[in-house]
C-alpha positions as CSV (number, residue, x, y, z in Angstrom):
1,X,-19.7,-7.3,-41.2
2,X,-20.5,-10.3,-38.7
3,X,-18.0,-12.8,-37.6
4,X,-20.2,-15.7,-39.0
5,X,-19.5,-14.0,-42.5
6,X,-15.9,-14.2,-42.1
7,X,-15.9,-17.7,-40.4
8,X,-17.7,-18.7,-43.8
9,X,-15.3,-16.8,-46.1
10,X,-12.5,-18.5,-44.0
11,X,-14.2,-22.0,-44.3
12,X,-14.4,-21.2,-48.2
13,X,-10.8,-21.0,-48.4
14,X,-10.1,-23.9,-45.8
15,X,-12.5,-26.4,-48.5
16,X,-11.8,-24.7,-51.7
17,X,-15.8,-25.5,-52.0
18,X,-19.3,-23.8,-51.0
19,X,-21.1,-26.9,-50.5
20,X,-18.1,-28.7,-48.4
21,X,-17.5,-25.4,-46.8
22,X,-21.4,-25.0,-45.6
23,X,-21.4,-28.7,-44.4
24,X,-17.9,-27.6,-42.3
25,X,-19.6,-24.6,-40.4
26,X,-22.9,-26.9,-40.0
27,X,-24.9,-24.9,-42.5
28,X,-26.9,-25.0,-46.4
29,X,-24.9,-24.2,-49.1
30,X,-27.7,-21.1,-49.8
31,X,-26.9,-19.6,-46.3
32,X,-23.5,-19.8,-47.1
33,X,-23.8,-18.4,-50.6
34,X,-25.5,-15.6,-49.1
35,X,-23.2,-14.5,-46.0
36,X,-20.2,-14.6,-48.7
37,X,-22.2,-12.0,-51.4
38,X,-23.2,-10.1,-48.0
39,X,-19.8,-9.8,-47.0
40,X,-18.3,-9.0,-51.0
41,X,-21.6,-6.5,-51.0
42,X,-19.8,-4.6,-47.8
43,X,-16.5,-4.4,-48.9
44,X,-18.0,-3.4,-52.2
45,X,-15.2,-6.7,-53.9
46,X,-15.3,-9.4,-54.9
47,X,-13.9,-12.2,-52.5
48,X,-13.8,-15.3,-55.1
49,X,-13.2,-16.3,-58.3
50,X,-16.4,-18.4,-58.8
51,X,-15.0,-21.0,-61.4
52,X,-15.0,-25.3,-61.7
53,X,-12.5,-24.4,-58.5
54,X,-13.2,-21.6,-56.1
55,X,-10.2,-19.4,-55.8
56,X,-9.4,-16.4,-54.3
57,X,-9.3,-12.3,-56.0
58,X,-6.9,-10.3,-55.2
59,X,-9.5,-8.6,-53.5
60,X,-10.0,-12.0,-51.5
61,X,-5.6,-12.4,-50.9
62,X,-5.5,-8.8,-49.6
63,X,-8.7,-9.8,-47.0
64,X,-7.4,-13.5,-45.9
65,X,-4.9,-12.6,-43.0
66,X,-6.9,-10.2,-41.5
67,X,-9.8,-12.5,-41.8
68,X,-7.8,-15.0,-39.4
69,X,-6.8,-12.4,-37.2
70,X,-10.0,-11.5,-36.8
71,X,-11.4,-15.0,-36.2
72,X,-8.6,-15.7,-33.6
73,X,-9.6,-12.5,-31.8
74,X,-12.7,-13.8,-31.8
75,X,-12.0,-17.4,-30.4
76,X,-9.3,-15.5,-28.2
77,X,-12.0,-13.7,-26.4
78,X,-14.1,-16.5,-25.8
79,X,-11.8,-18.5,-24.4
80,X,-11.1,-15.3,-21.9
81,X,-14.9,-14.7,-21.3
82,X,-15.1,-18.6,-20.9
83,X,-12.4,-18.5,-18.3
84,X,-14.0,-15.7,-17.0
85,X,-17.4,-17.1,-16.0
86,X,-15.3,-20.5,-14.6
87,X,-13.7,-18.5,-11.9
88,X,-9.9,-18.9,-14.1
89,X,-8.8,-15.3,-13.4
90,X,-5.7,-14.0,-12.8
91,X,-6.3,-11.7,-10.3
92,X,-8.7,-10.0,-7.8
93,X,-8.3,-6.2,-7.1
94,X,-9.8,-4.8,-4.0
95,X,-9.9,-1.4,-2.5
96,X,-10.6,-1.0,1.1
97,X,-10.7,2.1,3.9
98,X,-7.2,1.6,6.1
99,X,-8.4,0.0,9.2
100,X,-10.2,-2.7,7.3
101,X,-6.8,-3.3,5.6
102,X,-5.3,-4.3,8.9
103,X,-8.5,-6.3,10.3
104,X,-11.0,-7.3,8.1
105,X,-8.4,-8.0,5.3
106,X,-6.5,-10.6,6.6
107,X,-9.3,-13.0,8.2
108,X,-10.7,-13.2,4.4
109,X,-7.4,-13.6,2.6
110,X,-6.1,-17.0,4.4
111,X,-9.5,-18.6,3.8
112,X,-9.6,-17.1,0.0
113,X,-6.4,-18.6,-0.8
114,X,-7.4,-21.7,0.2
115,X,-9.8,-22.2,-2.4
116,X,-8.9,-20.0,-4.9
117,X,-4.7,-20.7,-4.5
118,X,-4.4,-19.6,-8.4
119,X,-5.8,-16.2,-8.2
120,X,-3.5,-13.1,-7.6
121,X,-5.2,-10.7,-4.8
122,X,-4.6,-6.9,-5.1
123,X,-5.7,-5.2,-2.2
124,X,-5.4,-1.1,-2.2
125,X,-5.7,0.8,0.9
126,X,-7.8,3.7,-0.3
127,X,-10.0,6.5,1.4
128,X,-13.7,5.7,0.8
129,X,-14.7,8.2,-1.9
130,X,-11.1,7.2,-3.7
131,X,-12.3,3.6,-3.7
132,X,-15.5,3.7,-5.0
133,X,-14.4,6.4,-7.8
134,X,-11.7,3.4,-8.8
135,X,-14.9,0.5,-8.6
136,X,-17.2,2.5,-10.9
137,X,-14.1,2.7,-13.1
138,X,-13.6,-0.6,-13.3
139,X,-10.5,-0.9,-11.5
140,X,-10.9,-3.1,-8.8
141,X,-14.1,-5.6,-8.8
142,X,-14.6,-5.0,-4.9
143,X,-14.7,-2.0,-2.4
144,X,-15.0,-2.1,1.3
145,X,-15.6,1.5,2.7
146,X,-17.5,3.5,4.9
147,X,-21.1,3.9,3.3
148,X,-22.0,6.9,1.5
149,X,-25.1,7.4,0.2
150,X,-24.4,10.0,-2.5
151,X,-21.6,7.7,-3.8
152,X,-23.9,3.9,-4.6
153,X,-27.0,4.5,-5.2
154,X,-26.2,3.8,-8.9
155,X,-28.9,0.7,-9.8
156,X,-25.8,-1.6,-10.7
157,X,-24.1,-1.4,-7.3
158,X,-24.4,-3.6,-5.0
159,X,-24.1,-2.5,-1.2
160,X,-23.6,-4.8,1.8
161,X,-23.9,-3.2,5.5
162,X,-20.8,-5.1,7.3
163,X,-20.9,-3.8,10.6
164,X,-21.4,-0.2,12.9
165,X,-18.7,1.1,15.0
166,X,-18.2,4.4,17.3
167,X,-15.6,6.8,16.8
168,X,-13.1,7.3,19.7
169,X,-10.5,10.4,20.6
170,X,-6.7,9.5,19.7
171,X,-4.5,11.3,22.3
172,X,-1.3,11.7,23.8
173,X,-1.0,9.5,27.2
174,X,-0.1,12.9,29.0
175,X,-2.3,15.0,27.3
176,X,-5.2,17.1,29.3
177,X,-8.3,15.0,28.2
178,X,-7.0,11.2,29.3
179,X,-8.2,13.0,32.1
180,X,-11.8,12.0,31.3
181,X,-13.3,8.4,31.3
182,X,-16.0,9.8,28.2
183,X,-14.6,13.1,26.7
184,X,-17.6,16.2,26.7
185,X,-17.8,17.5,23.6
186,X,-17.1,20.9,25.2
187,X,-13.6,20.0,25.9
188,X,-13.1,17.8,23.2
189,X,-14.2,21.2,20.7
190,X,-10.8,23.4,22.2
191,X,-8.4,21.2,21.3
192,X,-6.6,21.6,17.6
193,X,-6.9,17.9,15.2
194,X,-5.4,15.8,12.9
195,X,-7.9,15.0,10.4
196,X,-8.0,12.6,7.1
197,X,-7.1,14.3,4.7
198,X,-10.3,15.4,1.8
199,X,-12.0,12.4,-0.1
200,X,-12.2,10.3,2.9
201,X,-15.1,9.6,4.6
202,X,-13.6,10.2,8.0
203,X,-12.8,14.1,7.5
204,X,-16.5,14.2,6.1
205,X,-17.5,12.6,9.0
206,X,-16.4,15.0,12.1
207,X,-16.7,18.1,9.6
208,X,-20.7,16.7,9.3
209,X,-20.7,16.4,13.2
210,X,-19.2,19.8,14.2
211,X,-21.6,21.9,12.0
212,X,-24.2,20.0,13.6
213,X,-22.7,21.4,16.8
214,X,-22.3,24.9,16.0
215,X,-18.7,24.6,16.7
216,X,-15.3,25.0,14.6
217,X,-13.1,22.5,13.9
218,X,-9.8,23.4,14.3
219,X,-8.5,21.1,12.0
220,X,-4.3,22.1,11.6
221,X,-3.2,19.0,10.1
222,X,-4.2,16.3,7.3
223,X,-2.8,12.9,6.7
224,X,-3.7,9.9,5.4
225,X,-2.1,6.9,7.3
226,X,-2.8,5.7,11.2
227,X,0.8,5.3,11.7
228,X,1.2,8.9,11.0
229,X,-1.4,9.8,13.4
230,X,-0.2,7.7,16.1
231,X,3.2,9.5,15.4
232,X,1.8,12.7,15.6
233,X,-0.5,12.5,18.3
234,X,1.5,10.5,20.4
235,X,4.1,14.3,20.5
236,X,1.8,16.6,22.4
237,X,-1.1,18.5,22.2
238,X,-2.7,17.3,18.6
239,X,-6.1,15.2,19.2
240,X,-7.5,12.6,16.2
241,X,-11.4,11.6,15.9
242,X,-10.8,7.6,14.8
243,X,-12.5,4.7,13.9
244,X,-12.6,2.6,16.7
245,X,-11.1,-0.5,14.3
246,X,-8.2,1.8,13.9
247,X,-7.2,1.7,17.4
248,X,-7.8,-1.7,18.6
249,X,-4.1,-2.1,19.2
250,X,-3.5,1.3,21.2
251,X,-4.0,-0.1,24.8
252,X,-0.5,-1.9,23.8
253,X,1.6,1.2,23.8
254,X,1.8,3.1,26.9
255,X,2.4,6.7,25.5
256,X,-1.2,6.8,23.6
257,X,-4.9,7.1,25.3
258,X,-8.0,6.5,23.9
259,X,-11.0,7.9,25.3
260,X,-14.8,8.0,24.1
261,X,-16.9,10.8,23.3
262,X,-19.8,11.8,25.7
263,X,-22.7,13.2,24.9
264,X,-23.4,17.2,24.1
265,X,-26.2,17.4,26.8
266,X,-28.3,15.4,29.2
267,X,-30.7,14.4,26.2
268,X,-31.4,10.2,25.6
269,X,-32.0,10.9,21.6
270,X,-28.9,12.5,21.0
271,X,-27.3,10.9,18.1
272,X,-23.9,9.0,18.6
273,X,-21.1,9.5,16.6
274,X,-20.6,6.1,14.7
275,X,-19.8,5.1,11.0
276,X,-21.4,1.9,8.9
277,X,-18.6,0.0,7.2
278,X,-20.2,-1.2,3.9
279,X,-18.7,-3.6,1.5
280,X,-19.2,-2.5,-2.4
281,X,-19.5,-4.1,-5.2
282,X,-21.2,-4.4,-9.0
283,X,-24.1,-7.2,-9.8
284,X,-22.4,-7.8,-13.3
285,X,-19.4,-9.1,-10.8
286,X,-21.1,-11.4,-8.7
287,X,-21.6,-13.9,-11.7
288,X,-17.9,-14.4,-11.5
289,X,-16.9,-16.9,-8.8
290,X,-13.8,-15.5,-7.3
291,X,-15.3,-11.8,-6.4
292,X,-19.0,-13.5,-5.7
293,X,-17.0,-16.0,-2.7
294,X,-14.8,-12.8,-1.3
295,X,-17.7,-11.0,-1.3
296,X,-19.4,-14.1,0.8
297,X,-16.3,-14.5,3.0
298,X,-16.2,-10.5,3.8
299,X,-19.9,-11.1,4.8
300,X,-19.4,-14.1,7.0
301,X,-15.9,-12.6,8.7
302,X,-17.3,-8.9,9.4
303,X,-19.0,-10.4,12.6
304,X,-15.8,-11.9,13.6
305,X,-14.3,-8.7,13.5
306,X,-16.7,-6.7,14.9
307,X,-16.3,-8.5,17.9
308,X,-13.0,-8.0,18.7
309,X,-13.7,-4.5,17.6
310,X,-16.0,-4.1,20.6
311,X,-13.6,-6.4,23.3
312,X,-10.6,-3.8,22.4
313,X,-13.1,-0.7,23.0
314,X,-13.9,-1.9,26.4
């Protein structure tokens, strides 16, 4: 059953006449003639009475209002795929990694808004794994998250590097290690953590970089906020590995340090430990205006934020 077929039977009824009918949808009377027997063939009835006057069977009664809620379905989604490809959405949904929540975020909303003033933005602070899971569900048309590899190489997904950054050691402002102007990862190894708690790219992260090592991670506690980190931390003994765009703000309360992490020996190649913020998305997306400009603004305000990433971390 095609929806041409049921537009014709619909026309029938509308003109009470095949030929007047046919001239209404912008076809020959034989085309139409032969999309209503195609459609009485399916249902296995008879739709009209073929007389002087073309009427309807009961057949024909029983089929009409589901025939017209079928066509307005139709024309329904249409309209919604029409509004669709115009930029006319209600909403965009976004799921992003913490720190770009509180940096990234809000340099792209106030221009966003600006153009698109209609459009309702959902943003979702979501560990990196989490927000990818909800993108390939179709939950959110946009993810910004730390890259990894295992998680969009899909051929539909769309991957745009945003910008590098180091991770830093979270402490206390009294604990043993503000001691150090760049932490050695010998000290930095006996101290127990506070760690992101599993399906964020963080833990994965510094559990990656201490088997690397050789070394255990005393990991005693898992969270999944940097307020709660801060609160923890800022108690005692507990250290955190962080992003550096999640502690931009530190320096502005006295009873936290931040410290960098130095290298395991005297050798030149020895890989840093940094993480690539990558913005996410799917190319069936980008041909709809309001997620392809986000995605342009995220791309021309990661710069931006990099930079005052790197001025707080001096």
């Amino acid at each position: 059953m095609r929806i041409e077929q049921i537009q014709g039977f619909l026309a029938v009824v509308k003109m009470g006449n095949f030929g007047q009918a046919a001239r209404e949808c912008g076809i020959t009377q034989s085309t139409m003639s032969r999309q209503i027997q195609a459609l009485e063939t399916e249902v296995g009835l008879l739709l009209f009475h073929r007389n002087n006057q073309v009427k309807l069977t009961l057949a024909g009664e029983r089929f009409l209002p589901r025939a017209r809620r079928i066509d307005q379905e139709w024309r329904n989604m249409l309209q919604e795929l029409r509004e669709l490809r115009e930029g006319k959405q209600s909403e965009l949904c976004v799921a992003a990694i913490h720190s770009v929540c509180s940096t990234l975020i809000p340099l792209v909303v106030q221009q966003f808004y600006r153009t698109y003033p209609e459009v309702q933005l959902r943003v979702t602070a979501l560990g990196s794994d989490r927000a990818l899971k909800v993108l390939r569900d179709n939950l959110v048309d946009l993810a910004i998250v730390m890259q990894n590899r295992f998680l969009t190489t899909a051929a539909e997904m769309v991957v745009d590097p945003l910008y590098e950054e180091s991770i830093r050691v979270l402490m206390a402002k009294t604990h043993p290690l503000a001691a150090y102007g760049e932490i050695p990862w010998l000290e930095l190894v006996r101290y127990p953590q506070v760690v992101f708690k599993d399906g964020y790219g963080m833990q994965r992260l510094v559990q990656e970089r201490f088997g690397e090592l050789g070394v255990e991670l005393k990991a005693v506690l898992e969270l999944n906020t940097l307020d709660a980190f801060r609160g923890v931390v800022r108690q005692g003994e507990l250290i955190a590995l962080l992003p550096q765009s999640a502690l931009w703000d530190v320096e502005q309360d006295p009873t936290l340090a931040v410290r960098g992490i130095g290298a395991v020996s005297s050798c030149r190649e020895e890989r840093p430990l940094t993480r690539q913020v990558v913005c996410v998305t799917t190319q069936d997306r980008l041909d709809i205006p309001p997620i392809a400009y986000f995605r342009q603004l995220v791309q021309e305000f990661a710069p931006v934020c990099r930079g005052v990433l790197l001025g707080s971390g001096k």
